[in-house]
C-alpha positions as CSV (number, residue, x, y, z in Angstrom):
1,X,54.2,4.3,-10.4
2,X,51.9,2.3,-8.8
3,X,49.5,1.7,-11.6
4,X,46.5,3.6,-9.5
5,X,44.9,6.1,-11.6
6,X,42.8,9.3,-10.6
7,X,39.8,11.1,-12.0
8,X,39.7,14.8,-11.9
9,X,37.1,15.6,-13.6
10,X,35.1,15.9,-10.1
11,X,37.5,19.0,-10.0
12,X,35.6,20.2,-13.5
13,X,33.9,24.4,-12.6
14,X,32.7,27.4,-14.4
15,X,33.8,30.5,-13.0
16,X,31.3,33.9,-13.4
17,X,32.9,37.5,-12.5
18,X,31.7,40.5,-12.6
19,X,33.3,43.7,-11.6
20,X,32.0,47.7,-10.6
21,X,34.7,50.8,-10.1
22,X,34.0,54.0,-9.1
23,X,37.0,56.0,-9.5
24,X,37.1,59.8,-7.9
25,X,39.7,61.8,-9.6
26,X,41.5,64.2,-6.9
27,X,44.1,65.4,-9.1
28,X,46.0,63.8,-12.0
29,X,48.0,62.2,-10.1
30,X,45.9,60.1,-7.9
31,X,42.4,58.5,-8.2
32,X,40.1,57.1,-5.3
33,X,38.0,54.2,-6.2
34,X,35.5,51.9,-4.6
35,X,35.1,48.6,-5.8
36,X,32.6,45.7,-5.7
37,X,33.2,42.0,-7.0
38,X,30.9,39.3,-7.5
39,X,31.5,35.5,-8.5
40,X,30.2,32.2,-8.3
41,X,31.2,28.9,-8.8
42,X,29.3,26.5,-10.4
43,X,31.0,22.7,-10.5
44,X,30.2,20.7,-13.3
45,X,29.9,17.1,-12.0
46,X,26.6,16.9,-9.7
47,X,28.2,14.7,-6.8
48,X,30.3,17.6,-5.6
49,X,27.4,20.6,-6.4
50,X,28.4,21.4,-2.4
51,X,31.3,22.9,-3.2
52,X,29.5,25.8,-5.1
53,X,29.6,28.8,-3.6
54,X,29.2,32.6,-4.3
55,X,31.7,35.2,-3.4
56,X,31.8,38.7,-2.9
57,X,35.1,41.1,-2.8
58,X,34.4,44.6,-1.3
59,X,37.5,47.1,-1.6
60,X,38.6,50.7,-1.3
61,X,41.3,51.7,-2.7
62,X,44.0,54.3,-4.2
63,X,45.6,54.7,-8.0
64,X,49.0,56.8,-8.2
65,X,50.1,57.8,-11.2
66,X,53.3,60.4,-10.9
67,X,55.7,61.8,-13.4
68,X,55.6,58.9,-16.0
69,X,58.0,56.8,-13.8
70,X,55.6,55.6,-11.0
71,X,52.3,54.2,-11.1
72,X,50.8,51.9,-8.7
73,X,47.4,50.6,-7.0
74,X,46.7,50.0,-3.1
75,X,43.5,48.3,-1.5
76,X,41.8,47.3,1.1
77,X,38.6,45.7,1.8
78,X,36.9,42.9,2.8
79,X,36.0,39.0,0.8
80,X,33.5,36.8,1.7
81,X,32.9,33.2,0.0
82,X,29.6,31.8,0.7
83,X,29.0,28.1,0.6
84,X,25.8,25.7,1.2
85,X,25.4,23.8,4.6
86,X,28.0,21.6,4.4
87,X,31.2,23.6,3.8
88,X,31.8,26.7,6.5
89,X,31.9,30.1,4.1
90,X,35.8,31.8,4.0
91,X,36.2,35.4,4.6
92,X,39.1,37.8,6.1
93,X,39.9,41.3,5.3
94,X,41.5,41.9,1.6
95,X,44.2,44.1,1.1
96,X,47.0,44.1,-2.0
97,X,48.3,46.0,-4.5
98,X,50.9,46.3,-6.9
99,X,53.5,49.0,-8.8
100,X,55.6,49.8,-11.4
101,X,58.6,52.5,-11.3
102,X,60.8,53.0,-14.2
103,X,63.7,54.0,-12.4
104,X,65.5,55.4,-15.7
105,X,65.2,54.4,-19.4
106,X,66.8,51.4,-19.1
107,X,65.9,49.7,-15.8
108,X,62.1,49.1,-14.1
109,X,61.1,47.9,-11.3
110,X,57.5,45.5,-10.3
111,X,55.8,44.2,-7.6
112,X,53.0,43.0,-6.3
113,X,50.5,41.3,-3.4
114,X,47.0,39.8,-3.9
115,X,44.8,38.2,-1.6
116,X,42.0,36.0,-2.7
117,X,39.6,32.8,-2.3
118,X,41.4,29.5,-4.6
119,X,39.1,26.3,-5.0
120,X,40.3,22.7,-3.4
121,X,38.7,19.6,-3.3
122,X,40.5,19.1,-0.1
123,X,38.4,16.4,2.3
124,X,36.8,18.7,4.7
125,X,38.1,22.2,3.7
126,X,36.0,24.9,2.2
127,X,38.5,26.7,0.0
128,X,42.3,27.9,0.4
129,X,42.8,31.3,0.9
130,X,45.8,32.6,-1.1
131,X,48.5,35.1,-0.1
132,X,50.6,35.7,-3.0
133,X,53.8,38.2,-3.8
134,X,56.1,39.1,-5.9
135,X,58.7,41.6,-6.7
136,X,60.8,41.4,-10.4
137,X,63.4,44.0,-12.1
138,X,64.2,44.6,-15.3
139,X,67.6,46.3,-17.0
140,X,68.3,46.6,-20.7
141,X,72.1,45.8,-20.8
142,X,72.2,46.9,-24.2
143,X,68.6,48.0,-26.8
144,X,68.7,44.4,-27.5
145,X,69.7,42.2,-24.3
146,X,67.2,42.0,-21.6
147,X,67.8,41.1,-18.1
148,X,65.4,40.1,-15.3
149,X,65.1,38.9,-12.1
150,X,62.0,38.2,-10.0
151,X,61.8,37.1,-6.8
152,X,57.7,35.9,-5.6
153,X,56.4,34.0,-2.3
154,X,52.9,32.4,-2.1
155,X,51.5,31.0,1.2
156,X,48.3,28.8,1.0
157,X,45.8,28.5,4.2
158,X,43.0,25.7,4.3
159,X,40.3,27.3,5.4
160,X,36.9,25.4,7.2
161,X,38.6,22.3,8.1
162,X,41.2,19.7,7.2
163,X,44.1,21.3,9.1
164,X,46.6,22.1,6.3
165,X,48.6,24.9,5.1
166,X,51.0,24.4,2.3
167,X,53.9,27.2,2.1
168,X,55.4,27.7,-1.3
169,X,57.7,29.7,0.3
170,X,60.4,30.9,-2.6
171,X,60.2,31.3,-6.1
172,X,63.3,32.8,-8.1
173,X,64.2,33.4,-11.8
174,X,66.9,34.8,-13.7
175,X,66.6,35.1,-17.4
176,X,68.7,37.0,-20.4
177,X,66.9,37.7,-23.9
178,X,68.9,38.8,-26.8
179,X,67.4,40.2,-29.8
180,X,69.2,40.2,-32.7
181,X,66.4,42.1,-35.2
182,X,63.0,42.7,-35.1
183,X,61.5,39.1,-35.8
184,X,63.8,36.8,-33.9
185,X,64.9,36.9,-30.2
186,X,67.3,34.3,-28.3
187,X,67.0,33.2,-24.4
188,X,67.7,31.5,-21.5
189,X,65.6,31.2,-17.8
190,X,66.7,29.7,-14.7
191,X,63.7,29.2,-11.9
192,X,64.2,27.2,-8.8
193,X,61.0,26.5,-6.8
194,X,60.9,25.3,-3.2
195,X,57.9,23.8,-1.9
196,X,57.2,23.7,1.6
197,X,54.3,21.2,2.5
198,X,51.9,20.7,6.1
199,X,53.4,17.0,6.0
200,X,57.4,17.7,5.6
201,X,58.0,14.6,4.0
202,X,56.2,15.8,1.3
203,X,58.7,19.0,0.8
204,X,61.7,19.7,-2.6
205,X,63.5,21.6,-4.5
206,X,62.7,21.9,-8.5
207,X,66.0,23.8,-10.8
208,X,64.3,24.4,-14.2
209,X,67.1,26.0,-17.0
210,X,65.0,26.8,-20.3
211,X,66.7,27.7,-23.4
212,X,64.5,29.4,-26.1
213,X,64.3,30.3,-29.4
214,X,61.6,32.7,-31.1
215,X,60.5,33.6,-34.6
216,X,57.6,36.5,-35.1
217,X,56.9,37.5,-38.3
């Protein structure tokens, strides 16, 4: 409101990623893997070419797949983002996962964690390194009514300087979706965010209530 306007396009980056599994199959059920992950970082506008950086992901890990009703994946490894000489590089041990168990016919259950490397243009830090998890359900009250809830939590570390750490500390959402025939479905989402920032004066609350319509043909 005070009439001062910001560029972002310093914030302007290409992202490269590529990605090698080898996967040992020990029985049907369950599958051994090793996995390697490189990426770099390229930043479009010259005056802040210090902030590219190539990163590598190393991770060992375990698929379960059982019955038809639970399947999941489990890590843990190690990340490493490497900067030039003026940013300090970011790494830390890498571990996650996520699953999905369809508790009957009509109700499932999802989850999640991941750990990784997030860009910032934060004065003095390298890069933020992300914890982020989540946890949702699903029930059909009837073929045609859908309801979910989902519960996630993402916590946001500064890493190489500028003394910060930003807690997004709760994330929630309820939503309903009725669908009355093949082409047309009916809704309604509530999500309430909480943000918790370094500076507290910073911090809120956001209620979001959504009401949707949808045609597919």
């Amino acid at each position: 409101r005070s009439g001062v306007s910001f560029d972002n396009s310093n914030r302007n980056r290409r992202h490269f990623l590529s990605t090698i599994r080898l996967a040992y199959g020990r029985s049907d059920h369950y599958n051994l893997y090793l996995q390697g992950q490189y990426n770099r970082r390229l930043y479009d506008n010259s005056g802040v070419s210090y902030r590219d950086s190539i990163g590598y992901d190393w991770r060992t890990g375990l698929s379960v797949h059982l019955t038809g009703k639970l399947q999941g994946d489990f890590y843990l490894g190690y990340l490493l983002q490497e900067y030039g000489s003026d940013f300090k590089d970011v790494s830390g041990v890498n571990y996650g996962g996520n699953f999905v168990w369809n508790i009957n016919g009509i109700t499932s259950l999802s989850g999640g964690v991941e750990r990784q490397v997030v860009e910032t243009t934060l004065a003095g830090s390298s890069a933020i390194l992300r914890m982020d998890g989540h946890i949702e359900l699903q029930h059909a009250l009837r073929d045609n009514i859908i309801l979910e809830a989902r519960l996630s939590a993402l916590d946001d570390v500064y890493k190489g300087g500028g003394a910060r750490n930003d807690n997004l500390s709760a994330q929630s959402h309820l939503g309903v979706e009725y669908r009355p025939n093949d082409v047309l479905s009916f809704g309604v989402d509530y999500d309430y965010l909480n943000r918790n920032f370094a500076n507290r004066a910073g911090d809120y609350d956001n209620h979001k209530m959504l009401f949707i319509a949808q045609y597919a043909y």
